[in-house]
C-alpha positions as CSV (number, residue, x, y, z in Angstrom):
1,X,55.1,36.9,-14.7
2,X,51.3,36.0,-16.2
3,X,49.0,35.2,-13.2
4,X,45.8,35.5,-15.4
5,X,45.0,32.1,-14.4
6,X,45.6,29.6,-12.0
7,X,48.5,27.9,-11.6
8,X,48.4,24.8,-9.5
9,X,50.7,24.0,-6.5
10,X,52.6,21.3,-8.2
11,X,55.3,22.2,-10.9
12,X,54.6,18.9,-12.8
13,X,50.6,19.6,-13.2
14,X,51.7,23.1,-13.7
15,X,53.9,21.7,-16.9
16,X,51.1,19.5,-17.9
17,X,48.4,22.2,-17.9
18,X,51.0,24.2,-20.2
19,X,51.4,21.6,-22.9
20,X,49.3,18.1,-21.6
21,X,47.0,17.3,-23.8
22,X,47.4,16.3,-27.5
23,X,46.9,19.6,-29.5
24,X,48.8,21.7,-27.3
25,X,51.6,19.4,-28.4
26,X,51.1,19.1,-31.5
27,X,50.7,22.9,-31.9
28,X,54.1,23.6,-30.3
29,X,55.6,20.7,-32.6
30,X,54.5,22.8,-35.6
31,X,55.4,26.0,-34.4
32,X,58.7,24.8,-33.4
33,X,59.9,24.8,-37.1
34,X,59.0,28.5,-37.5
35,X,56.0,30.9,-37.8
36,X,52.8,29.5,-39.1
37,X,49.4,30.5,-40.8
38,X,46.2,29.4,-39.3
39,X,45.3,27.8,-41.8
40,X,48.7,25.9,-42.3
41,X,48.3,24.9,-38.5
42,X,44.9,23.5,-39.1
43,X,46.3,21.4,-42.3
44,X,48.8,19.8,-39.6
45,X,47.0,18.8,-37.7
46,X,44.2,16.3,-39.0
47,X,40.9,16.5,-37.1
48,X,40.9,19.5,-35.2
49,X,38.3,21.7,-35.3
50,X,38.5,25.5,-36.5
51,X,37.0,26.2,-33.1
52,X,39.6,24.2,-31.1
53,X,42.6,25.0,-32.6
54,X,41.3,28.9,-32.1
55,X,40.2,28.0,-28.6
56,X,44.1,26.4,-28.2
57,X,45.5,29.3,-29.9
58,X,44.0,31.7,-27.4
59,X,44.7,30.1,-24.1
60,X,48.6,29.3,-25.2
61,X,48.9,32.8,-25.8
62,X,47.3,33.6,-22.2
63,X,49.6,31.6,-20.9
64,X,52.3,33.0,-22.6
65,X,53.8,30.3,-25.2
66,X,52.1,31.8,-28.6
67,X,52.4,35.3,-30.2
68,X,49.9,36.2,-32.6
69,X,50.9,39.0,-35.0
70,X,47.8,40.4,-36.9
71,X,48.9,42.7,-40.2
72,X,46.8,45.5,-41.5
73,X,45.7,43.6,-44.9
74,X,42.5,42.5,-46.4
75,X,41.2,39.8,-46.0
76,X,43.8,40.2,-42.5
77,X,46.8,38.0,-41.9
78,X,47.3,36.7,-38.6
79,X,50.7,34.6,-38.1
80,X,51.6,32.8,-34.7
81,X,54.8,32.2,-33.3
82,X,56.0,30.3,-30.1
83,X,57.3,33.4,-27.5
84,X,60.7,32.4,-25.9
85,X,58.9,30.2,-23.0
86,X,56.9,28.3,-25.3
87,X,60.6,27.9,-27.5
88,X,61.9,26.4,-23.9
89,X,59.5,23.6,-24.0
90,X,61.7,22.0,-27.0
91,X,63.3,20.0,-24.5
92,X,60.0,18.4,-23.1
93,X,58.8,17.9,-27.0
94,X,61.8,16.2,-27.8
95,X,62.0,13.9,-24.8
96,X,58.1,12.9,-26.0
97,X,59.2,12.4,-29.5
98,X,62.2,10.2,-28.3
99,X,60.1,8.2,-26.1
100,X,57.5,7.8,-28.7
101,X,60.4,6.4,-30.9
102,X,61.2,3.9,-28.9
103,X,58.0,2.8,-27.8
104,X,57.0,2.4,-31.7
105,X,59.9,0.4,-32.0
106,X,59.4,-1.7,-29.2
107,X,55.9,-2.2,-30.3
108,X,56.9,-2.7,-33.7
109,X,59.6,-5.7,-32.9
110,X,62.8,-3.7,-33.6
């Protein structure tokens, strides 16, 4: 198990420190549908810095959710991936998206 880092006492701040905070999310959501390009990460997601979404990038895969796969090429390709404990937060993501639905809705008058 990854003890790089630490992990705090409670499972639920332990969950949120995983996936909490809006680009972490949003980087899961796009990696969810498959394997992804820097650069097509950074065109989903409007208004994040290079140097945040590399920052991101790192410290999921410290904690174990990304795989970055670098190929000998020039100029080098570098593809990211969600490992199989960043696939098991699909669950959470859903619930968020499904929550988000209806609070739209409700917001919206439907």
């Amino acid at each position: 198990m990854l003890k790089r880092f630490y992990l705090p006492d409670c499972p639920v701040e332990t969950a949120l420190m995983m996936m909490g905070d809006r680009w972490k999310a949003l980087i899961v959501r796009d990696l969810l549908t498959g394997t992804k390009r820097f650069g097509q990460l950074r065109k989903g997601l409007p208004g994040i810095s290079q140097k945040v979404l590399t920052d991101h990038l790192r410290i999921m895969e410290e904690y174990g959710l990304v795989n970055r796969k670098v190929y000998a090429e020039v100029p080098p390709r570098v593809e990211y991936s969600l490992t199989e404990l960043g696939k098991s937060l699909k669950p959470i993501h859903d619930a968020m998206r499904q929550w988000g639905e209806r609070y739209q809705g409700k917001m919206n008058g439907d």
